[in-house]
DRENVO-100417 format. One line per 4 residues: their letters; for each residue x, y, z of C-alpha. Coordinates in nm, 2 decimals. Layout:
! residues N
a	X/Y/Z | ... .
***
This chain:
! residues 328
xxxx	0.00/0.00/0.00 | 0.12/0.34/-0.08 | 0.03/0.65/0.10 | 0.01/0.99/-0.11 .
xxxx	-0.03/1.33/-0.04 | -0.13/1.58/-0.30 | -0.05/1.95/-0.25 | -0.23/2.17/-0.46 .
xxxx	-0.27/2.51/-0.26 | -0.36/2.71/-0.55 | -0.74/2.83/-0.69 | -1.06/2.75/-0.73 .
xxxx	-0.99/2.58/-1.08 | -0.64/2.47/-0.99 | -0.81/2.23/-0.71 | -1.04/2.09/-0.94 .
xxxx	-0.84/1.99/-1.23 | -0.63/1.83/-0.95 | -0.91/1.55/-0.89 | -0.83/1.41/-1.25 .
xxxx	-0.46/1.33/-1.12 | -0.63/1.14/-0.76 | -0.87/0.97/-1.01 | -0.67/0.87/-1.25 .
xxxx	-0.41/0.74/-0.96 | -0.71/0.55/-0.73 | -0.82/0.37/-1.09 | -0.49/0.20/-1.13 .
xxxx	-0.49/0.08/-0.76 | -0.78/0.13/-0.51 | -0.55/0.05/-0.25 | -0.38/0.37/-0.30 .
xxxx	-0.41/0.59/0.03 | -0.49/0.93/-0.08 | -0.48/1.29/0.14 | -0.49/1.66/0.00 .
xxxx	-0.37/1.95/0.07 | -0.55/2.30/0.03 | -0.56/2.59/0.10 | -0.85/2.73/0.33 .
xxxx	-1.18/2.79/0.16 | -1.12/2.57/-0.10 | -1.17/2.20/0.11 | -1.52/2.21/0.04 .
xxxx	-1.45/2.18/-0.35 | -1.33/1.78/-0.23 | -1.59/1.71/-0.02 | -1.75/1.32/-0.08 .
xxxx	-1.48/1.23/-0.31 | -1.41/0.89/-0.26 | -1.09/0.84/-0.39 | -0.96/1.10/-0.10 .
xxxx	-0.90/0.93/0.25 | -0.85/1.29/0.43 | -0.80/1.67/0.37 | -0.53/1.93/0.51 .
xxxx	-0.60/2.30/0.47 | -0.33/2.52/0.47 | -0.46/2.88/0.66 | -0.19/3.11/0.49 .
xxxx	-0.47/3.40/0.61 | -0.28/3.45/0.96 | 0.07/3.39/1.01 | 0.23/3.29/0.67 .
xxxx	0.54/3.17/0.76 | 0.38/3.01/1.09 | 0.08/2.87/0.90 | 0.36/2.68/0.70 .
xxxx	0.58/2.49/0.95 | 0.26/2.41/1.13 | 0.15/2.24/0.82 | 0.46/2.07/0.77 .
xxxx	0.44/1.91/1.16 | 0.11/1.78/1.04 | 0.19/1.63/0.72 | 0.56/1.48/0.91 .
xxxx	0.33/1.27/1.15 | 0.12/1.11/0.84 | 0.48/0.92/0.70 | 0.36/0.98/0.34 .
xxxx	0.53/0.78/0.07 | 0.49/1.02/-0.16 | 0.44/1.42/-0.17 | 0.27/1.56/-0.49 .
xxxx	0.34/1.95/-0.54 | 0.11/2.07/-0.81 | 0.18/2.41/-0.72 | 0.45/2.58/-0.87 .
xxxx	0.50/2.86/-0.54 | 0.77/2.88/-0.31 | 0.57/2.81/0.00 | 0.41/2.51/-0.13 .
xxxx	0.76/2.34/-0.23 | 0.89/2.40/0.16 | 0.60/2.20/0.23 | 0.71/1.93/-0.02 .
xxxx	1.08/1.91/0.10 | 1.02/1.92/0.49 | 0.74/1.69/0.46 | 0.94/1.38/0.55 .
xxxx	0.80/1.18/0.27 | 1.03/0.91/0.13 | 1.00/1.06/-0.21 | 0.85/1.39/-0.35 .
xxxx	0.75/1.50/-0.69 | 0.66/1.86/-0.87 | 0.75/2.08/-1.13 | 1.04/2.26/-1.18 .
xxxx	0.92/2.57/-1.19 | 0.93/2.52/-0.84 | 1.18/2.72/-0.65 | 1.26/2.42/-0.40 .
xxxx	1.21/2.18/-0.72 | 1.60/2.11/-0.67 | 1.56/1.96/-0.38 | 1.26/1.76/-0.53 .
xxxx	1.31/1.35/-0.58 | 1.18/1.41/-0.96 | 1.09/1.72/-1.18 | 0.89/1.73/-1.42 .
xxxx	0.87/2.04/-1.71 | 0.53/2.28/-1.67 | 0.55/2.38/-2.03 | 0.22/2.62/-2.14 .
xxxx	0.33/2.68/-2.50 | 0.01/2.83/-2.69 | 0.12/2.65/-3.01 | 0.16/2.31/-2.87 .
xxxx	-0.14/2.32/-2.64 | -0.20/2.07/-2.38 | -0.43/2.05/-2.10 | -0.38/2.13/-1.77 .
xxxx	-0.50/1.78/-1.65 | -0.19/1.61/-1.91 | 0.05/1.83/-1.71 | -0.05/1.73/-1.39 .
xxxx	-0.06/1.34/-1.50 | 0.30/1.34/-1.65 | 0.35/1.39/-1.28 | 0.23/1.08/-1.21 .
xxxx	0.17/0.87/-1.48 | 0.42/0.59/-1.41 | 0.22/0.52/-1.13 | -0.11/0.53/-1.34 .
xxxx	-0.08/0.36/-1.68 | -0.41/0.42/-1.79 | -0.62/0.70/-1.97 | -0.64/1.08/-1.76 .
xxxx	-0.97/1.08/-1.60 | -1.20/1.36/-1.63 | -1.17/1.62/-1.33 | -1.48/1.54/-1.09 .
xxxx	-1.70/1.70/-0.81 | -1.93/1.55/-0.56 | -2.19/1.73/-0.44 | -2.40/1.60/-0.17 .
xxxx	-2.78/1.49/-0.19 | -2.85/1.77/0.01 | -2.67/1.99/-0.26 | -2.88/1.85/-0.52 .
xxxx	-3.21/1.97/-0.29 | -3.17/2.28/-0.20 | -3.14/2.38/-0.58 | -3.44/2.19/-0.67 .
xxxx	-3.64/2.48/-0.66 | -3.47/2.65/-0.94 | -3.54/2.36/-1.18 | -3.90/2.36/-1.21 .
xxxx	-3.84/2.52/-1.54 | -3.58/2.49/-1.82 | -3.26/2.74/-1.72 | -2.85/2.84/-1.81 .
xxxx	-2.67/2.94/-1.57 | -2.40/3.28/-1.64 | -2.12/3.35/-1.45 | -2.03/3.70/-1.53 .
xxxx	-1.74/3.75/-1.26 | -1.38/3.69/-1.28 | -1.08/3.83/-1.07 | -0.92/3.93/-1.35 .
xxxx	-1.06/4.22/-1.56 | -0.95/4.11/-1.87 | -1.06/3.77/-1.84 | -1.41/3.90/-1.76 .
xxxx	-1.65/3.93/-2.07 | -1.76/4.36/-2.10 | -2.05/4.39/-1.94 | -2.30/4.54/-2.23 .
xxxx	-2.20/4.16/-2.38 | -2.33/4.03/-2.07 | -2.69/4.21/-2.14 | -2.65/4.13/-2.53 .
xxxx	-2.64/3.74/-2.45 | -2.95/3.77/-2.17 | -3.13/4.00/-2.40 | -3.06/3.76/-2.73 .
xxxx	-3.14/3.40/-2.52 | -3.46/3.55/-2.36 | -3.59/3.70/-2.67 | -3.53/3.35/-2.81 .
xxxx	-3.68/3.13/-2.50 | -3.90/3.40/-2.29 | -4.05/3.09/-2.03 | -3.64/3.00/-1.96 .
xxxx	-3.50/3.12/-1.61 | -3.16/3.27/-1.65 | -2.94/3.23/-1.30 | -2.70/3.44/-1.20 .
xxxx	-2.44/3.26/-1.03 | -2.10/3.42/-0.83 | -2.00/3.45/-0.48 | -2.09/3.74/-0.24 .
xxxx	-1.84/3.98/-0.37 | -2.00/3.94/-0.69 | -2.37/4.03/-0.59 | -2.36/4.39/-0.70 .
xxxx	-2.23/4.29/-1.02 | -2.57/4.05/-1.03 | -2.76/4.35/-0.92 | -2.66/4.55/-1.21 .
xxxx	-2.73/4.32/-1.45 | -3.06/4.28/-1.38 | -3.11/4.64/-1.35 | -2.93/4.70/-1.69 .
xxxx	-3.14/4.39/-1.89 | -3.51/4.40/-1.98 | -3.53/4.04/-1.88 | -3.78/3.95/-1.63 .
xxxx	-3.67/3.60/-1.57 | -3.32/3.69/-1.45 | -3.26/3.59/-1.09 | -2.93/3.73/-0.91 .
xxxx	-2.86/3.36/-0.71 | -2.47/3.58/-0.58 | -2.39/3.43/-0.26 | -2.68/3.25/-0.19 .
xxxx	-2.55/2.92/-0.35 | -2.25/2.77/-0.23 | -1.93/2.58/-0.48 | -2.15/2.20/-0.46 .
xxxx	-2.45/2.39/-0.49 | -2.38/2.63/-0.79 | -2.23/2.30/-0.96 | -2.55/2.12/-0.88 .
xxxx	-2.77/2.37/-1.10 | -2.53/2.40/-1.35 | -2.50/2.01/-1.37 | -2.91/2.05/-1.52 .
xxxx	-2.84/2.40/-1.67 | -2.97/2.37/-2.10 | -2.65/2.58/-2.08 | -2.36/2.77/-1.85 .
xxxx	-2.20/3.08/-1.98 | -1.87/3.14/-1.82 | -1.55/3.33/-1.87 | -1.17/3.17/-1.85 .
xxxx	-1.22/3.09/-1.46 | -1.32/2.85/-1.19 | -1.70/2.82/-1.31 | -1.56/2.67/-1.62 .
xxxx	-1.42/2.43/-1.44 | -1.70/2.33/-1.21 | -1.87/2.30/-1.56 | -1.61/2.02/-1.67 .
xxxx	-1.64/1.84/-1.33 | -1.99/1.82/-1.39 | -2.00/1.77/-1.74 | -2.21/2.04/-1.79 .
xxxx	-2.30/2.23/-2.08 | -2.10/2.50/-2.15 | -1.95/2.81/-2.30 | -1.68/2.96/-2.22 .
xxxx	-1.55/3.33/-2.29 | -1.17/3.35/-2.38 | -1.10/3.71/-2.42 | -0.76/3.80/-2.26 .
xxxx	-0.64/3.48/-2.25 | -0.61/3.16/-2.48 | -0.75/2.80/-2.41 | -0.40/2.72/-2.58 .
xxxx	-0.26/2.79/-2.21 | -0.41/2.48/-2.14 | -0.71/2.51/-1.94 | -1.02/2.47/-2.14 .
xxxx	-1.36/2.32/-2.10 | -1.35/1.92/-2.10 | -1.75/1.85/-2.12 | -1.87/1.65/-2.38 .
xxxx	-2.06/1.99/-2.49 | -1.85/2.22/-2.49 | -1.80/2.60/-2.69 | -1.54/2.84/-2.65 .
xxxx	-1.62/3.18/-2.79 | -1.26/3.45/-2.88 | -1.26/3.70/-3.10 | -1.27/3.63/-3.43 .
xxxx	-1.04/3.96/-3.50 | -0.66/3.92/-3.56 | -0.48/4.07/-3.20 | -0.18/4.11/-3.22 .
xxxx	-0.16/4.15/-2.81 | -0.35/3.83/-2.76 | -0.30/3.67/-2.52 | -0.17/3.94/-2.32 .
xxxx	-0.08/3.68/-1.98 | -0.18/3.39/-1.86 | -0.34/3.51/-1.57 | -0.57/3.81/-1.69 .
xxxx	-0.47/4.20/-1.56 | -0.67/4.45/-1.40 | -0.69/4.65/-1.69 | -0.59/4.58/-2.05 .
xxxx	-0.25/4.70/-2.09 | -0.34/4.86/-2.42 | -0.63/5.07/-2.33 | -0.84/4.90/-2.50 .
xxxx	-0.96/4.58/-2.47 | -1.05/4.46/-2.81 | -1.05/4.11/-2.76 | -1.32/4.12/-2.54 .
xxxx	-1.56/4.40/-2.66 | -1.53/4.23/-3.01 | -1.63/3.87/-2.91 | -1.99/3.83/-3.08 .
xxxx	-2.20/3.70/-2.90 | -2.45/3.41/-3.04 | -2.68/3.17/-2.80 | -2.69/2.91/-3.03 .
***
């Protein structure tokens, strides 16, 4: 029997694709012993999974450097075999090293990837694209042999209930909200595509969907559209309950973040808004229906980062406020 621990202390998104690596690993050998390790807020995102015996979260909100050696006496006591760093951070690769595992594994983009037992390249190269999920597997796949599983969420039955009331009717699901403003959709598109869908299916309930930071953003919407079946749902739902609507959703709209990956767990519906960024990077939709939606102009300043900016470097923003929108 092997015992594993899987660090992956990043976002949302990050966490998730991280389940197709502790699937793929548990379908090669059952017996495998797998723990995680997340950062706080994000535990709930691996709640019911069965391939994962227990969870760690790493509380980096208080005393950084603290948080981290307190981590590291926890994970010392567990006498992993193996430590997976799928972050590429400093603080998760201390983790890694002082863990006390008999062997550790990451990429080296890592600062303490020298210390590492084996490194493997993180290579995002937009004109030899390859999924997120295949990075993370080469990782591993020694230990696999077998096909990359899909990433995977498990929301409870009690998940599934409380958004039973917002299905009595057929819905989608947007998620106008990113972190990054140039990874965000412009928000007269937002109105074009809930003005265009509810001319087209008037009886269909369109959800907004977002945390509680992203209410007033829901708020505007619906005071900006002349839709009277949009519902502002912005911190009332939580990350297995959002995924549990979207799961029955005709279709999710979403930009380049973490709902779009909630969407692939789930094998939702969906389509997904590059603007800013490229799905070349690595980290587009995996459900079996799936759109993406860029710009159809030539930019020359796309992509612009991998991560999105607060403000387009150019002034600009053409490759979002030329995407065209279409419902069909």
């Amino acid at each position: 029997m092997k015992k594993f621990l899987i660090i992956q202390t990043a976002f949302i998104g990050d966490v998730i694709l991280s389940t197709s690596l502790i699937a793929s690993l548990k379908a090669r050998n059952p017996s495998f012993v797998i723990d995680v390790l997340v950062r706080k807020g994000n535990e709930s995102l691996l709640q019911n999974n069965p391939a994962i015996n227990n969870i760690h979260i790493w509380d980096k909100s208080k005393n950084k450097i603290s948080s981290i050696f307190q981590t590291v006496k926890k994970i010392r006591k567990e006498e992993y075999d193996l430590i997976v760093n799928l972050q590429r951070f400093a603080s998760s690769g201390i983790m890694t090293v002082l863990g006390g595992a008999k062997e550790t594994r990451g990429f080296s983009k890592n600062p303490m990837s020298f210390f590492f037992s084996k490194k493997y390249k993180h290579q995002i190269e937009p004109k030899k694209p390859v999924h997120e999920t295949s990075r993370n597997f080469s990782v591993v796949a020694d230990l696999c042999e077998g096909v990359i599983q899909r990433p995977v969420l498990f929301p409870s039955e009690g998940d599934f209930k409380v958004v039973e009331k917002y299905q009595s009717t057929a819905y989608i699901c947007i998620a106008p909200a990113s972190i990054w403003y140039t990874k965000q959709l412009p928000f007269q598109k937002w109105i074009e595509l809930i003005e265009q869908y509810h001319a087209q299916f008037p009886s269909h309930a369109i959800y907004i969907l977002g945390g509680k930071t992203d209410a007033a953003l829901g708020s505007k919407i619906i005071e900006a559209s002349k839709c009277s079946q949009l519902i502002n749902l912005c911190g009332q739902l939580n990350f297995m309950q959002s995924a549990s609507l979207m799961k029955d959703a005709r279709m999710n709209f979403v930009n380049d973040s973490g709902p779009l990956h909630i969407c692939s767990a789930m094998n939702a519906p969906v389509t997904a808004f590059f603007c800013s960024t490229t799905p070349d990077f690595g980290f587009g939709p995996l459900s079996d229906n799936s759109r993406i939606v860029e710009s159809k102009e030539f930019l020359a300043c796309k992509p612009c980062g991998l991560h999105g900016y607060k403000s387009c470097p150019k002034g600009h923003f053409d490759c979002g406020k030329s995407i065209q929108i279409d419902t069909q």
